[in-house]
C-alpha positions as CSV (number, residue, x, y, z in Angstrom):
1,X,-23.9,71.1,200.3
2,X,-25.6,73.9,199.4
3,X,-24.4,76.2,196.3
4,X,-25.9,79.7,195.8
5,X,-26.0,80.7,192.6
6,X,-23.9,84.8,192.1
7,X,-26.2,86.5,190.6
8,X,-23.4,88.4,188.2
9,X,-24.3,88.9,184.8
10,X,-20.3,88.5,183.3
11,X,-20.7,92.0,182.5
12,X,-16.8,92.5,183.3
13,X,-15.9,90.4,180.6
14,X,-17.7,92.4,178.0
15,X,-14.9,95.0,178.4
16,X,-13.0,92.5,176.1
17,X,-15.2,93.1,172.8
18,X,-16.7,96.7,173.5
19,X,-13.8,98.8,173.7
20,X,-13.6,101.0,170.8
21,X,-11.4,100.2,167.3
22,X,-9.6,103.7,167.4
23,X,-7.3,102.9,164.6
24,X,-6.2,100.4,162.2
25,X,-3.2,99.2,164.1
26,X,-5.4,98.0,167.1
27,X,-6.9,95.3,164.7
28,X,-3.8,93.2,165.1
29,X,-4.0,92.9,168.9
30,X,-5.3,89.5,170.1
31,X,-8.6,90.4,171.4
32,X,-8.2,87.3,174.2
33,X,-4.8,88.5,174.8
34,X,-4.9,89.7,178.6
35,X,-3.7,93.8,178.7
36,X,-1.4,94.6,182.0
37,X,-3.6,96.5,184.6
38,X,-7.2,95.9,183.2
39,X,-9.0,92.4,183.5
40,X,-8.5,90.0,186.3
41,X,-8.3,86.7,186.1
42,X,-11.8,85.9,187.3
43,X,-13.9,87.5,184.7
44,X,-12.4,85.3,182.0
45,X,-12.6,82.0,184.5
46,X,-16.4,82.8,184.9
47,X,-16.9,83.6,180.6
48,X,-15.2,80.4,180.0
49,X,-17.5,78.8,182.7
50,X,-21.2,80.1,181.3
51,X,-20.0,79.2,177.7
52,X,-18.7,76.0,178.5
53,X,-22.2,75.0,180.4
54,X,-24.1,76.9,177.2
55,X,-22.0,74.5,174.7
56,X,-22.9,71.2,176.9
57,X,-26.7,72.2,177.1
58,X,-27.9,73.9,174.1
59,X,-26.3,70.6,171.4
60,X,-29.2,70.0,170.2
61,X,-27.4,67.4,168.2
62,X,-26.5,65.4,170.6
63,X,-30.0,65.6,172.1
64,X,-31.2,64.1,168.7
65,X,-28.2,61.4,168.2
66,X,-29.7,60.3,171.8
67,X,-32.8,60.5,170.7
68,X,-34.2,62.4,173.4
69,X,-35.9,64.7,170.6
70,X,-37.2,63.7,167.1
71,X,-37.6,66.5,164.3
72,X,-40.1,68.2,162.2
73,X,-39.8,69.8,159.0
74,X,-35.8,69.0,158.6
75,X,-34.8,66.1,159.6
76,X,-31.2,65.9,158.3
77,X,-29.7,65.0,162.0
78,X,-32.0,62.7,162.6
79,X,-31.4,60.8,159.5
80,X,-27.7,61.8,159.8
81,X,-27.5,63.5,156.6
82,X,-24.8,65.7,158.1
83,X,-22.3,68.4,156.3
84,X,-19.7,70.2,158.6
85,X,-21.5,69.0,162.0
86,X,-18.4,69.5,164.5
87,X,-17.6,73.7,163.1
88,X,-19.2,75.0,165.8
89,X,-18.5,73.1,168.7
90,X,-15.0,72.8,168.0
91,X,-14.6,76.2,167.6
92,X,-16.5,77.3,171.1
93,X,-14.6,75.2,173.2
94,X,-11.5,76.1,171.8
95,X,-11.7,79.8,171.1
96,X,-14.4,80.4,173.9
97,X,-13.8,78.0,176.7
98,X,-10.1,76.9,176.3
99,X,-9.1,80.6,175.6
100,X,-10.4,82.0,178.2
101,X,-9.4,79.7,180.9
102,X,-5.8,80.1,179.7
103,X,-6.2,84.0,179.6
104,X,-7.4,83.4,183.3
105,X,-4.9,81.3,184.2
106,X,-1.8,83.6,182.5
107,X,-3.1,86.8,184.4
108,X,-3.0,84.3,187.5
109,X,0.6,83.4,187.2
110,X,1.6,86.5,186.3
111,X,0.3,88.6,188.9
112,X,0.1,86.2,192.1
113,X,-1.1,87.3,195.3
114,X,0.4,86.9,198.7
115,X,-2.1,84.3,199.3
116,X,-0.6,81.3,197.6
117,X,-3.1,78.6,198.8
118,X,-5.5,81.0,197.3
119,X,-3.6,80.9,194.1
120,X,-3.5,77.2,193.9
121,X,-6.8,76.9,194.6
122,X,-7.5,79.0,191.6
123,X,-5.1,77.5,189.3
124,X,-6.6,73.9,190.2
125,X,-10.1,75.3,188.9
126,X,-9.2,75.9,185.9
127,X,-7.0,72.8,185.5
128,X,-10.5,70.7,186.4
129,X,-12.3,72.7,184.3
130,X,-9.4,72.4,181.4
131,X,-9.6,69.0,181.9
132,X,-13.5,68.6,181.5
133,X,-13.1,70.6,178.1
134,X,-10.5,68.5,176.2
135,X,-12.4,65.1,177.7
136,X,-15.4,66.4,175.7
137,X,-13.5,67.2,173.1
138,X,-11.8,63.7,172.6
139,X,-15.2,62.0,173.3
140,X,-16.6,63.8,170.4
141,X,-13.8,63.9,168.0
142,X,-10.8,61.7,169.1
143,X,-7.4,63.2,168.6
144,X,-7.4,66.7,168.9
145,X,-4.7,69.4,168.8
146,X,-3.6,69.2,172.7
147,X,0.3,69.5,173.6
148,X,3.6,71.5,172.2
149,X,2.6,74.9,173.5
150,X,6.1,76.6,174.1
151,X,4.4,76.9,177.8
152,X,3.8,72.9,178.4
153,X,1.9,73.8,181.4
154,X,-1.4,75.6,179.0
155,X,-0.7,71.9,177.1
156,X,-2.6,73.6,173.7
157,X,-0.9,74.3,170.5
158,X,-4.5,75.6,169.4
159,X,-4.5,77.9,172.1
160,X,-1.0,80.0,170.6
161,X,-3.0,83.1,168.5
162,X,0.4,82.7,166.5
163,X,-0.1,78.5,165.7
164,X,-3.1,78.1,163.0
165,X,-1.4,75.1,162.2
166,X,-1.4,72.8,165.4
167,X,-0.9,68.9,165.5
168,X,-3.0,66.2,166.6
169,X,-2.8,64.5,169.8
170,X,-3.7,60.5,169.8
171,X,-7.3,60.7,171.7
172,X,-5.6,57.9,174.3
173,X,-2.5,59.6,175.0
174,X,-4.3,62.7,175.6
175,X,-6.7,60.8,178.4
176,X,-3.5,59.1,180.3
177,X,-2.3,63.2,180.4
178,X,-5.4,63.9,181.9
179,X,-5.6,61.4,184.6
180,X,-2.2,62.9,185.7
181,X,-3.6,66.3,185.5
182,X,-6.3,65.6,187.1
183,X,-4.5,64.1,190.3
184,X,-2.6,66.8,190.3
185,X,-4.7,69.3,190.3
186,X,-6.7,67.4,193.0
187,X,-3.7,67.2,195.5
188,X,-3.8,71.4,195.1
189,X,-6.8,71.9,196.1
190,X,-7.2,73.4,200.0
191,X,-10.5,74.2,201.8
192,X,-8.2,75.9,204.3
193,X,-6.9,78.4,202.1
194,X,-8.1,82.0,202.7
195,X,-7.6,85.4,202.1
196,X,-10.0,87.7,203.9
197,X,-13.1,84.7,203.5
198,X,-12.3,84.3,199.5
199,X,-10.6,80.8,199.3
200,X,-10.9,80.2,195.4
201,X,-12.2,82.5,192.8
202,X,-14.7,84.2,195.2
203,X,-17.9,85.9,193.6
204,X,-16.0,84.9,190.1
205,X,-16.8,81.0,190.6
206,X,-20.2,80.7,189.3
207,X,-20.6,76.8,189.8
208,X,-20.0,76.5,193.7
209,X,-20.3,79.9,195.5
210,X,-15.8,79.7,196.3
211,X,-16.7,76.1,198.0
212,X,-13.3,74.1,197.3
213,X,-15.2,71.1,198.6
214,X,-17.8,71.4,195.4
215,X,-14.2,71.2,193.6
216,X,-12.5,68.7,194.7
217,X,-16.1,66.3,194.7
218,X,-16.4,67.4,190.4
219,X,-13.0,66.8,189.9
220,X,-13.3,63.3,191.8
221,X,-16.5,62.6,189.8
222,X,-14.8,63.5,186.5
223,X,-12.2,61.7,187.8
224,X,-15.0,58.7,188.0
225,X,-16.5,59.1,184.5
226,X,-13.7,59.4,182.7
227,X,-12.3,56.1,184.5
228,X,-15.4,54.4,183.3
229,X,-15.1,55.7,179.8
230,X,-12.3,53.6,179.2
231,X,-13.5,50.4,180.7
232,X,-13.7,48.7,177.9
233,X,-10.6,49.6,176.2
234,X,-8.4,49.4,179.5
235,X,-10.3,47.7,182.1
236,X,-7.6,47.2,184.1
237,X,-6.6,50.8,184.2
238,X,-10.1,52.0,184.7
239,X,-10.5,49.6,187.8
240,X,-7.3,51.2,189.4
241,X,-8.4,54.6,188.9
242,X,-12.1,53.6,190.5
243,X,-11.3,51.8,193.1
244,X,-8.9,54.7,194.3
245,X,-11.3,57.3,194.5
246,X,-12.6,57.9,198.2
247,X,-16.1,57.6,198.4
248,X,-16.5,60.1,200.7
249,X,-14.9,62.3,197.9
250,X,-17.9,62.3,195.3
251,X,-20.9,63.9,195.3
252,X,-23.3,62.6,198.6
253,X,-26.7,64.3,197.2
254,X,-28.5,66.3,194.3
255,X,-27.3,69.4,196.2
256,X,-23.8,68.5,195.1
257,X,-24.3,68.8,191.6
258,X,-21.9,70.8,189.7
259,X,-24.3,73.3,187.3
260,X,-24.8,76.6,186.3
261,X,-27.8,78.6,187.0
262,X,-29.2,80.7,184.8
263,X,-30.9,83.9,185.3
264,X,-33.8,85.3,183.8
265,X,-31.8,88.1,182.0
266,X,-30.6,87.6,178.6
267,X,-27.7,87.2,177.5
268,X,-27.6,84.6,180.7
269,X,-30.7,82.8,180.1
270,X,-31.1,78.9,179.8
271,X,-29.6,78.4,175.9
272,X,-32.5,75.8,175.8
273,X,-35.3,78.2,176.0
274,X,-33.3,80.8,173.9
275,X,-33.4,77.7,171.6
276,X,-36.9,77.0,171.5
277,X,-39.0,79.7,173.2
278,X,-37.2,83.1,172.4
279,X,-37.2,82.0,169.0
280,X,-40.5,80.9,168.3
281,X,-38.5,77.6,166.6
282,X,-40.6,74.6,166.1
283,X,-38.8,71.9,165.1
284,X,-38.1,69.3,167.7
285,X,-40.3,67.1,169.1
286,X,-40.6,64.0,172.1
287,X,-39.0,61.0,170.2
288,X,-40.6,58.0,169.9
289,X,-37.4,56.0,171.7
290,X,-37.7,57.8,174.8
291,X,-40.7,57.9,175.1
292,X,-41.4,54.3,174.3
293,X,-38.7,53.3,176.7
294,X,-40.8,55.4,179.6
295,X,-43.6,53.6,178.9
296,X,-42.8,50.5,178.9
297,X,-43.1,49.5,182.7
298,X,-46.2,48.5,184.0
299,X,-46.2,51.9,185.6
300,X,-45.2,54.9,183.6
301,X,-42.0,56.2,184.3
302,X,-43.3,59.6,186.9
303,X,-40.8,61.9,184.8
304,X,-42.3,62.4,181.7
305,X,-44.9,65.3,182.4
306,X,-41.5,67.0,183.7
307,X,-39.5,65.6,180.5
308,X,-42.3,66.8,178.2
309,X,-45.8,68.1,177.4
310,X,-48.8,66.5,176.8
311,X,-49.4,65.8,172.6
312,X,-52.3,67.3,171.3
313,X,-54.9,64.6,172.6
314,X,-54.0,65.5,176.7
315,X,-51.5,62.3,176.8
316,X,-47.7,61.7,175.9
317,X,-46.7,60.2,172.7
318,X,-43.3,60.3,170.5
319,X,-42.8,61.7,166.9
320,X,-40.9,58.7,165.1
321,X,-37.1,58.9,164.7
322,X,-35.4,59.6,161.7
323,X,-38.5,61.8,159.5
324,X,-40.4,64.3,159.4
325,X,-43.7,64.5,162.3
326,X,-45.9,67.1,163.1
327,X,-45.2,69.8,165.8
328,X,-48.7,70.4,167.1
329,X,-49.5,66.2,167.5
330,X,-46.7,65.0,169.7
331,X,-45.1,65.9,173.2
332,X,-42.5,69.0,173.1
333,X,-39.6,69.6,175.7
334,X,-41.6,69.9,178.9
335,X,-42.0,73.4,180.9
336,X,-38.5,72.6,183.2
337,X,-35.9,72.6,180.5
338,X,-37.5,75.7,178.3
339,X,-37.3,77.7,181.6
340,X,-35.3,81.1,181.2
341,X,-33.3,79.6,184.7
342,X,-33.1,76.1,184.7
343,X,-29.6,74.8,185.2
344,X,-27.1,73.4,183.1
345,X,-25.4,70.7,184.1
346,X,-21.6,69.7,183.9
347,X,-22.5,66.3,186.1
348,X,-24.3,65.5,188.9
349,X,-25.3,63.2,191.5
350,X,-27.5,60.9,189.6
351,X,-24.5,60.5,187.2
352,X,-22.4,59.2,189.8
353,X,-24.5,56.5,191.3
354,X,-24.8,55.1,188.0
355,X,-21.4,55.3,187.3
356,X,-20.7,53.5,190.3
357,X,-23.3,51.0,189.6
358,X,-22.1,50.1,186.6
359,X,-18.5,50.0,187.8
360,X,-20.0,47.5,190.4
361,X,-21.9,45.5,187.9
362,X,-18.4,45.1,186.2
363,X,-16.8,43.5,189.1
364,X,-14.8,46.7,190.6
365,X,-14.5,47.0,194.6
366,X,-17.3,50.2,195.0
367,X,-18.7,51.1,198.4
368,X,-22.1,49.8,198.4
369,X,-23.7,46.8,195.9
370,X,-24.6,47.7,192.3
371,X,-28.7,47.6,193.3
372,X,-28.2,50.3,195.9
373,X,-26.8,52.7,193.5
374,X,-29.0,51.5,190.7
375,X,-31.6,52.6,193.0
376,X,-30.3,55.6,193.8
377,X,-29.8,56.6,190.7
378,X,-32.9,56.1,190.0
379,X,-34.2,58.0,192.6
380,X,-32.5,60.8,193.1
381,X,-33.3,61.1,189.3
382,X,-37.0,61.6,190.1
383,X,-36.4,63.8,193.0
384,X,-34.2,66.3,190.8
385,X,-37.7,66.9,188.1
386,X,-39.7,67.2,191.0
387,X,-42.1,63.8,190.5
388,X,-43.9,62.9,193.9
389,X,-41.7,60.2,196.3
390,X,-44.7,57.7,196.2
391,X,-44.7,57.4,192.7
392,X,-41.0,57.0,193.0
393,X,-41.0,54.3,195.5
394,X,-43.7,52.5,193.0
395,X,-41.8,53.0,189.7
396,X,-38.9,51.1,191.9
397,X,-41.0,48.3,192.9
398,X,-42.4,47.6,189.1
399,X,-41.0,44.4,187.8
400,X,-39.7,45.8,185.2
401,X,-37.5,48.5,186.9
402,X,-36.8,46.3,190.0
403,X,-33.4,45.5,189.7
404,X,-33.8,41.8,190.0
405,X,-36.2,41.8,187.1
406,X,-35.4,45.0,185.3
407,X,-35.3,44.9,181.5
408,X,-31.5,44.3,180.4
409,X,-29.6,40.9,179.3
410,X,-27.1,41.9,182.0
411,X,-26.4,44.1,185.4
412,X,-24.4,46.2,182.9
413,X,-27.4,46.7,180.3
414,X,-30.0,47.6,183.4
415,X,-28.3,50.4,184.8
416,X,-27.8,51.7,181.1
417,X,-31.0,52.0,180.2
418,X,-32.2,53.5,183.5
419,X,-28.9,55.8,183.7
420,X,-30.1,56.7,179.6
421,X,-33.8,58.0,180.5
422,X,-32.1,59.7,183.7
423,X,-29.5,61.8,181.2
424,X,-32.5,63.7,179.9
425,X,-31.3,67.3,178.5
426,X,-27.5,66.1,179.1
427,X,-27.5,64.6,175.4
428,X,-23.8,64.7,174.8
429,X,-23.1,62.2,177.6
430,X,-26.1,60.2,176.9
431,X,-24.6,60.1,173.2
432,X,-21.2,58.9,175.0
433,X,-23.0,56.6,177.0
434,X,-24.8,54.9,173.5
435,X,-21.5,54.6,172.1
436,X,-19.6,52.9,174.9
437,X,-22.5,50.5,176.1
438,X,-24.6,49.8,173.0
439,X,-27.8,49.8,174.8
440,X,-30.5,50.6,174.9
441,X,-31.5,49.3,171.5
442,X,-32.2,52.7,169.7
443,X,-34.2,53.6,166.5
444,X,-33.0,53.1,163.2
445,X,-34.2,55.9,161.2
446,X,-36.5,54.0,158.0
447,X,-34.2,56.0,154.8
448,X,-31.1,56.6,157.0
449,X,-29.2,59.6,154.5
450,X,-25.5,57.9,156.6
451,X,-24.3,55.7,159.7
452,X,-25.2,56.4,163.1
453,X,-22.6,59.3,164.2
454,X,-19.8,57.6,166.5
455,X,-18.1,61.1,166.6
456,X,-18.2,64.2,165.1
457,X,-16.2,65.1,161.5
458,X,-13.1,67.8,161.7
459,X,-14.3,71.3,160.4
460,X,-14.1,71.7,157.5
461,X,-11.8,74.6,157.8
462,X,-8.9,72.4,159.4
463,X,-8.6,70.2,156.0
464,X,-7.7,73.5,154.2
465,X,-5.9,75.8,156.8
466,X,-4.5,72.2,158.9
467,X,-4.1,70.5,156.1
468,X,-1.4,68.3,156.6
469,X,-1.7,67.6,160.3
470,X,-5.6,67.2,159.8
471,X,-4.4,64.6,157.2
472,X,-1.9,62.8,159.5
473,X,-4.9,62.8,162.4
474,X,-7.6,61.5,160.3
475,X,-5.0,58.7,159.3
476,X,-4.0,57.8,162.9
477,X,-7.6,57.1,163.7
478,X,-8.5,55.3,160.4
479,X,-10.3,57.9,158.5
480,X,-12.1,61.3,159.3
481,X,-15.7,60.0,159.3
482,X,-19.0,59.9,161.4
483,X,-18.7,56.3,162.1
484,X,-15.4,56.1,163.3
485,X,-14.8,54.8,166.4
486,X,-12.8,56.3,168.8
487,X,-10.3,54.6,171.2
488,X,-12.4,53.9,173.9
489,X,-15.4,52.4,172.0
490,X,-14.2,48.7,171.3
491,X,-17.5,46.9,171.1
């Protein structure tokens, strides 16, 4: 399937924040708060969309905690000397993302069309995308504020402008909601809606171009990772949900991906290059664990002049984890992900098969055997960065990546560290991955300032405006602290 990217610049949405302040009285409107006759729902849908897709590529800590990138001068992430690490993200998928898709949604069911398959297809983006949001936000802080809206159906206390005092949802509960949700929203979806050739969100969908197939193959894979996120903790539960899933129903190629192209034009450009190249920032470099890890075959691993540049002597080499190293000596991120337009990914293709493979590996009915997804993983990996198929085909045959000889105790252990090097620029869910699987073996930084971060801390801000339900939360989970482990993460 092929998605074309609408080359709209959200300008619509700016409407929101630049109409004039014409007297005091106006400060106490809700900015988010949707006015009758003047923004539809879809300019909201799409702002939620690009920030969500910024937040997800641009965490730069969660690059590091995967150890994709080492640093430079500072080196207080990599050493996990952290203060306050979770403000931010918190804050811009709740106010940001979260907000805006229930401002979308609330103009929706408010003003309906005559076109309710239309409608529905609508409100079942949203609820995918919804659902995507709060699984990131469990996987990265554990309970979260989530149900006791006085509308059940926008299932956020956080989200009522009038609430700055929600509860905390248990991180599990929240998931088993989701699942429901997420069937749900699945059953809603219909290809055959239409009303005049728009079937979803038209022009307005930014991800697939108003292709309700795209839709229903992300919310299937979601449907997929999520499943496989709690595989340890509920295994039996995660093998129902997996083996229920229609193959035919998941992405089939890299064209299927579900990303977000960026264009050239600021403020729409790759957050990565705005990151790095826009402002002239030099403070990340390759890491020595990646890199290692791609060098270890006999054969180089064919991704790395896509991954990152050469160091300073024409070759590839890693700045070691956990300290300072020296910009101009080692590797940087390569010319593809400091691109003004390269995508940001919400999952993809290569993401499934390994999902698949290790669902196989851990004895759940799949289509297909654990070394033909492995191996398309794998490849399909390669093909996405652009390396040339011959070297593909002879990275596959080295011993080392082979699956019958591939590094890893276990079947479980060799797609993880071949699905780890493929999750290049997608740290957050390598940094899930880490947590659930343990492997690969990752760098222990020599003067560590903390533990390894199994989750991110509450703001700050929520143990002195929350302070009570922050306390009651932390206490549910065992304490409010980097290495806590959350449900799902029982090894």
């Amino acid at each position: 399937m092929k998605k074309l990217f609408i080359k709209t610049v959200y300008a619509a949405v700016l409407i929101i924040t630049m109409s004039c302040v014409d007297d005091l009285t106006s400060l106490n409107v809700n900015p988010k708060s949707y006015q009758s006759g003047t923004i539809p729902e879809g300019p909201f849908f799409s702002n939620a969309t690009k920030n969500l897709a910024d937040q997800m590529l641009d965490g730069f800590n969660f690059k590091i905690w995967a150890q994709q990138f080492a640093e430079t001068t500072y080196f207080t992430t990599s050493n996990y000397t952290l203060t306050d690490p979770g403000n931010g993200f918190w804050t811009a998928l709740y106010t940001n993302v979260l907000l805006d898709y229930k401002e979308s949604k609330s103009i929706l069911l408010a003003n309906p069309s005559l076109y309710e398959g239309v409608d529905n297809n609508k409100l079942a983006i949203i609820e995918i995308m919804e659902i995507y949001t709060y699984s990131t936000l469990v996987n990265t802080f554990g309970n979260i504020p989530y149900s006791g809206a006085l509308d059940a159906s926008l299932k956020s206390e956080a989200l009522d402008a009038d609430n700055t005092t929600p509860a905390y949802d248990d991180a599990e509960a929240i998931y088993d909601d989701l699942f429901v949700r997420l069937d749900a929203a699945i059953g809603m979806l219909d290809p055959d809606a239409d009303n005049g050739g728009v079937i979803g969100f038209g022009e307005a969908d930014i991800i697939y171009n108003d292709d309700i197939q795209g839709w229903v193959m992300f919310a299937n894979a979601l449907k997929l990772r999520m499943a496989m996120t709690i595989a340890d903790s509920n295994p039996t539960k995660a093998k129902s949900i997996v083996e229920s899933i229609d193959p035919a129903d998941l992405y089939q190629s890299n064209d299927d991906n579900t990303s977000l192209k960026y264009l050239a034009v600021t403020p729409n450009t790759n957050p990565v290059w705005v990151w790095l190249v826009q402002s002239g920032r030099e403070d990340y470099v390759a890491s020595n664990t990646m890199m290692d890890l791609m060098q270890a075959p006999a054969m180089d691993d064919p991704r790395i002049p896509f991954y990152y540049t050469e160091d300073n002597a024409g070759e590839y080499s890693g700045g070691t984890y956990g300290t300072s190293n020296s910009y101009v000596t080692f590797s940087k991120a390569g010319d593809k992900i400091t691109s003004q337009t390269f995508p940001g990914i919400l999952m993809d293709y290569v993401e499934v098969e390994f999902l698949l493979a290790e669902a196989g590996a851990r004895g759940f009915s799949i289509s297909g055997t654990v070394q033909e997804h492995y191996e398309n993983g794998i490849l399909a990996s390669i093909d996405y960065w652009g390396a040339d198929e011959d070297d593909a085909l002879d990275y596959l045959a080295d011993p080392d990546v082979a699956f019958a000889t591939a590094i890893g105790a276990n079947d479980i252990q060799k797609v993880a560290r071949q699905k780890y090097i493929a999750m290049f620029n997608r740290g957050h869910e390598a940094w899930v991955d880490y947590r659930r699987l343990d492997y690969p073996i990752f760098n222990v930084p020599a003067d560590p300032g903390g533990p390894f971060p199994f989750r991110y801390t509450y703001p700050n801000a929520e143990q002195t405006s929350n302070g009570p339900n922050y306390t009651e939360a932390a206490a549910a989970m065992g304490e409010d602290l980097l290495d806590t482990k959350l449900f799902w993460d029982v090894e």
